[in-house]
C-alpha positions in Angstrom: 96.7 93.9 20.2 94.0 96.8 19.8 96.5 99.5 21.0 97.4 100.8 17.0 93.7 101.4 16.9 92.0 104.6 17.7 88.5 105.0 18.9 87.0 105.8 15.6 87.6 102.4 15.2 85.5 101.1 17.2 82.6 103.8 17.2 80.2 101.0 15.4 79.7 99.1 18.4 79.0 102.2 20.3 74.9 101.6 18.3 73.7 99.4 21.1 75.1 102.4 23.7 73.7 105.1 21.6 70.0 103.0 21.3 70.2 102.4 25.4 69.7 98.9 24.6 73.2 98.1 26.8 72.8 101.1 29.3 73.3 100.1 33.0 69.7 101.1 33.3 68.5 97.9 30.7 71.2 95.9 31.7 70.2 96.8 35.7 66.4 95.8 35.0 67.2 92.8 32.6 69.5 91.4 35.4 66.0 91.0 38.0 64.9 88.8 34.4 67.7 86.8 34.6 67.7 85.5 38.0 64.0 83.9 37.8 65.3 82.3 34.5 68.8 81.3 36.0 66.8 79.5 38.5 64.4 77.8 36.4 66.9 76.1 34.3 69.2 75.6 37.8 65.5 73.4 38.8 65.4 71.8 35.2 69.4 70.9 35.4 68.9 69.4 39.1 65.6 67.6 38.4 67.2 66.2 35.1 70.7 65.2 36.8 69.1 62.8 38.7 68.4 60.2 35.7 72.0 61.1 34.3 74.8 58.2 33.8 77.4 61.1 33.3 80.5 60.8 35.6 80.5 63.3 38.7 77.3 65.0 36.9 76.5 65.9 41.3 79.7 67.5 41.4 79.4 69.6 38.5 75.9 70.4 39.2 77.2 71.5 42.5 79.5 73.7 41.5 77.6 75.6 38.5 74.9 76.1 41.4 77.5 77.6 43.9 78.9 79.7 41.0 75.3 80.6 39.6 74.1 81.9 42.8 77.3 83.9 43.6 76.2 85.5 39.8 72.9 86.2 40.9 74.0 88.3 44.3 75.8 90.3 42.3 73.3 91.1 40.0 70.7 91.4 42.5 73.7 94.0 43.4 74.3 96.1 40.3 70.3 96.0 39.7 70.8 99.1 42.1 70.9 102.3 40.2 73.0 103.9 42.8 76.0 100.8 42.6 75.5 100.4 38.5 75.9 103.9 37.5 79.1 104.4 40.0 80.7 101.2 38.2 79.7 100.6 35.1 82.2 99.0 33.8 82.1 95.7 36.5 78.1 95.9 35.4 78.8 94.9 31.9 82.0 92.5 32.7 78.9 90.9 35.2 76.5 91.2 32.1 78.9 88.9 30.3 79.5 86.4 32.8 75.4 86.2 33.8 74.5 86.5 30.2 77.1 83.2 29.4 76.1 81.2 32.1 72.8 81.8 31.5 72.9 80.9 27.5 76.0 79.0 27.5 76.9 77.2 30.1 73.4 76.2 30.7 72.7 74.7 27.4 75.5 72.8 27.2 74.9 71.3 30.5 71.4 70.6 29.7 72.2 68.9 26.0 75.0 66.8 28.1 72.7 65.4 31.0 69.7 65.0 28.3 71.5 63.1 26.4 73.2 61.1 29.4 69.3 60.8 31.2 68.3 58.2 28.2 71.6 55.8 28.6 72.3 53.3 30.8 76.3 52.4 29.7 78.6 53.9 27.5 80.0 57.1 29.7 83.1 56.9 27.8 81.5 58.1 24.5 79.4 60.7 26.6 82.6 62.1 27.3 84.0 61.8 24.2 81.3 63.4 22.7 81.6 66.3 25.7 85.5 66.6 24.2 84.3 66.7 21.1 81.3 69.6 21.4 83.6 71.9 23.5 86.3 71.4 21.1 84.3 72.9 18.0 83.5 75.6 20.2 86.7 76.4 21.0 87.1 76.4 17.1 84.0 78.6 16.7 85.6 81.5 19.2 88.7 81.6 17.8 87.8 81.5 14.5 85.0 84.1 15.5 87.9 86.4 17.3 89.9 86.4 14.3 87.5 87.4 12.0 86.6 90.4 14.7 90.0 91.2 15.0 90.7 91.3 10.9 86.9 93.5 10.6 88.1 95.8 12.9 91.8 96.4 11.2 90.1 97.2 8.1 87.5 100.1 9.3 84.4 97.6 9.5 83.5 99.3 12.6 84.3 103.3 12.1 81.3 105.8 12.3 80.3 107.3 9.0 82.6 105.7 7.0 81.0 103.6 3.5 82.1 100.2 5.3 80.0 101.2 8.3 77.1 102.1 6.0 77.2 98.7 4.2 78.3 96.5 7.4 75.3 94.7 7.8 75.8 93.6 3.7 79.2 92.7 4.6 78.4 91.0 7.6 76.4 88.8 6.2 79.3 87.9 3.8 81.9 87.5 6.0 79.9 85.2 8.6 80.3 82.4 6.2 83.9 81.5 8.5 81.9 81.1 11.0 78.3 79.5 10.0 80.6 76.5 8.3 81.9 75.7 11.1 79.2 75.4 13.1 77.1 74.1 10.5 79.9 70.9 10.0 80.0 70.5 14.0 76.6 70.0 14.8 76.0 67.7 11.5 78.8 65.7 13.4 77.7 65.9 16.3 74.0 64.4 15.2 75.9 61.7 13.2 78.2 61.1 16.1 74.7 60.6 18.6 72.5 58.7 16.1 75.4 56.2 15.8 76.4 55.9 19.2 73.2 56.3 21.0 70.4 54.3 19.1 68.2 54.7 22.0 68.3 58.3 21.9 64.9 59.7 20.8 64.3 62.5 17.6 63.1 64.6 20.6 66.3 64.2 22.4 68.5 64.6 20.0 66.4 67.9 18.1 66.4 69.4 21.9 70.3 68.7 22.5 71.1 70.0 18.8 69.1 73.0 20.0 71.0 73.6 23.1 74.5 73.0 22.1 73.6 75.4 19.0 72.9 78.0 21.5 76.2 77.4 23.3 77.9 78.1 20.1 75.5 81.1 19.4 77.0 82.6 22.6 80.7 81.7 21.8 79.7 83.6 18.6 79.1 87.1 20.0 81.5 86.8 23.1 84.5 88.1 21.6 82.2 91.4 20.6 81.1 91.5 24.0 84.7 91.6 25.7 85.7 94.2 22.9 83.0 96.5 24.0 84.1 96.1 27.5 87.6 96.7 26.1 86.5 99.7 24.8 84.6 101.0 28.2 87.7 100.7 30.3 89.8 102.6 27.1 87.4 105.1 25.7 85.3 107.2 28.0 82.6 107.5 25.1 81.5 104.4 26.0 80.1 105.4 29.2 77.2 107.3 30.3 76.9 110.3 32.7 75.5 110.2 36.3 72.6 111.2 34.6 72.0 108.6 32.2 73.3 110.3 28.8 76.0 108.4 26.8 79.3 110.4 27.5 80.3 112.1 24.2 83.1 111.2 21.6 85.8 114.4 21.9 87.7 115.6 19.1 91.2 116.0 19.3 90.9 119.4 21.0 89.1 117.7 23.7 85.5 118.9 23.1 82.9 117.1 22.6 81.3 116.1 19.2 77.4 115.5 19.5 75.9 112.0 17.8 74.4 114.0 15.1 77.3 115.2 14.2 80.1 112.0 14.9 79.1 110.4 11.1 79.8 114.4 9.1 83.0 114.5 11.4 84.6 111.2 10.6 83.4 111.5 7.2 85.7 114.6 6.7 88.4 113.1 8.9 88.3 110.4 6.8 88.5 112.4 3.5 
C-alpha cells in the first residue's frame, strides 16, 4: 500500500527520532517504568475482578496476566543496551505491544469489570455493551488509518515542504473524522449505561468513560505507531548507529544528508 511512496514521504515522523524521544535508549529506560505500572493495574484488575458479574472475567484475567508477564520479560529484555541497540526494530514492535496493553487493553478491561463490580444481573447487556465499545473502536482505527493513509498521499508528512510547516494547523483540521466519532460513541455509550445500569454511580460511570476514552486514545495513534515501524524495517534513516546517532537520510548518490540540511534539500527537490 505504501510501496509508491518514497521516504521523503515519511521524513515528518522521523521528529520524535530526531528529538531522542523514541530512541532505543528512552524507549529501553521507559520500558523498567512500565513494568511497576503494568503490575499495578494487573493488582487493581485482579482485586476488582473479584466483585465482577462479567462471564469468564477469571479466564480473561488469566490470560491478560499470562500475556502481560510474557511482555514484561521481554522488556525487562530489550531494557539491555547491548540487546536494544542490536535489534532495534523488535524494541519498537515490543514498545507497541507494551505501550497497548498498558493503555489499551488495560483500560478497557478496567471500565468493563468496574462497571460489571456494581451489578448483580443483567450480563447480557454487559456484553452487549462490550460489543458495542469495541465496535466504535474498531470504527475509530479504521477511520483513523484512513485518514493516515490519505495525509500521507498528499505530502502531509515530507520534510521541509509548506504542508510540513503548517501540519500541526492542518492537523488540527483534519482530526475532526476522528474526534466525531469518538465524541458520538462515548455519548452513547454514557446513554447506553445510565439507562441500563441505574445503579451505576456518577463515579463509576465518569471513571469508565475515562478509561474507555483512553482505549480509543490508543486506537488513535496506533496506526502512526505501526507506520513508523513500517518505516524502520524500509528506511535505514530511521535507525540509530551503534553509537546512539540517528542514521542519516542519503541522497540519491548514496551520501548522507545531515538534519540541518534535510528541510533546504527537499525544499529544492521539491521545487
Amino acid at each position: 500500500m505504501f510501496r509508491k511512496l518514497r521516504e521523503e514521504d515519511f521524513l515528518a515522523l522521523r521528529k520524535p527520532l530526531e528529538s531522542k524521544r523514541q530512541s532505543p535508549k528512552s524507549l529501553g529506560s521507559l520500558f523498567i517504568l512500565i513494568i511497576f505500572l503494568q503490575c499495578l493495574l494487573l493488582f487493581i484488575e485482579h482485586f476488582v475482578s473479584e466483585y465482577s458479574i462479567y462471564p469468564n472475567i477469571d479466564n480473561i484475567i488469566k490470560i491478560h496476566l499470562i500475556f502481560s508477564i510474557l511482555l514484561m520479560i521481554l522488556t525487562l529484555v530489550y531494557a539491555v543496551p547491548w540487546v536494544y541497540m542490536r535489534s532495534q526494530k523488535v524494541q519498537y514492535f515490543l514498545s507497541i505491544l507494551v505501550s497497548q496493553n498498558l493503555f489499551g487493553v488495560s483500560a478497557m478491561l478496567l471500565a468493563i469489570i468496574a462497571i460489571s463490580a456494581e451489578i448483580s444481573t443483567n450480563t447480557i447487556s454487559l456484553q452487549r455493551f462490550t460489543t458495542i465499545a469495541l465496535f466504535i473502536g474498531v470504527i475509530v482505527f479504521i477511520i483513523t488509518c484512513i485518514r493516515f493513509y490519505f495525509l500521507l498521499n498528499r505530502g502531509r508528512y515530507r520534510k521541509g515542504s509548506k504542508k510540513d510547516v503548517q501540519r500541526n494547523k492542518l492537523e488540527t483540521k483534519s482530526l475532526l473524522p476522528i474526534v466525531i466519532p469518538i465524541g458520538i460513541g462515548i455519548t452513547f455509550l454514557i446513554q447506553y449505561l445510565v439507562r441500563n445500569y441505574n445503579l451505576l454511580g456518577i463515579d463509576t460511570i465518569m471513571v469508565s468513560t475515562l478509561l474507555i476514552i483512553i482505549f480509543y486514545v490508543m486506537l488513535f495513534v496506533l496506526p502512526e505507531q505501526l507506520v513508523i515501524l513500517y518505516c524502520k524495517f524500509r528506511f535505514e534513516s530511521f535507525n540509530y548507529e551503534l553509537n546512539g546517532r540517528l542514521k542519516q537520510v542519503k541522497d540519491e548518490h548514496g551520501k548522507g544528508i545531515p538534519e540541518e540540511k534535510l528541510e533546504s534539500y527537499f525544499k529544492q527537490k521539491t521545487n
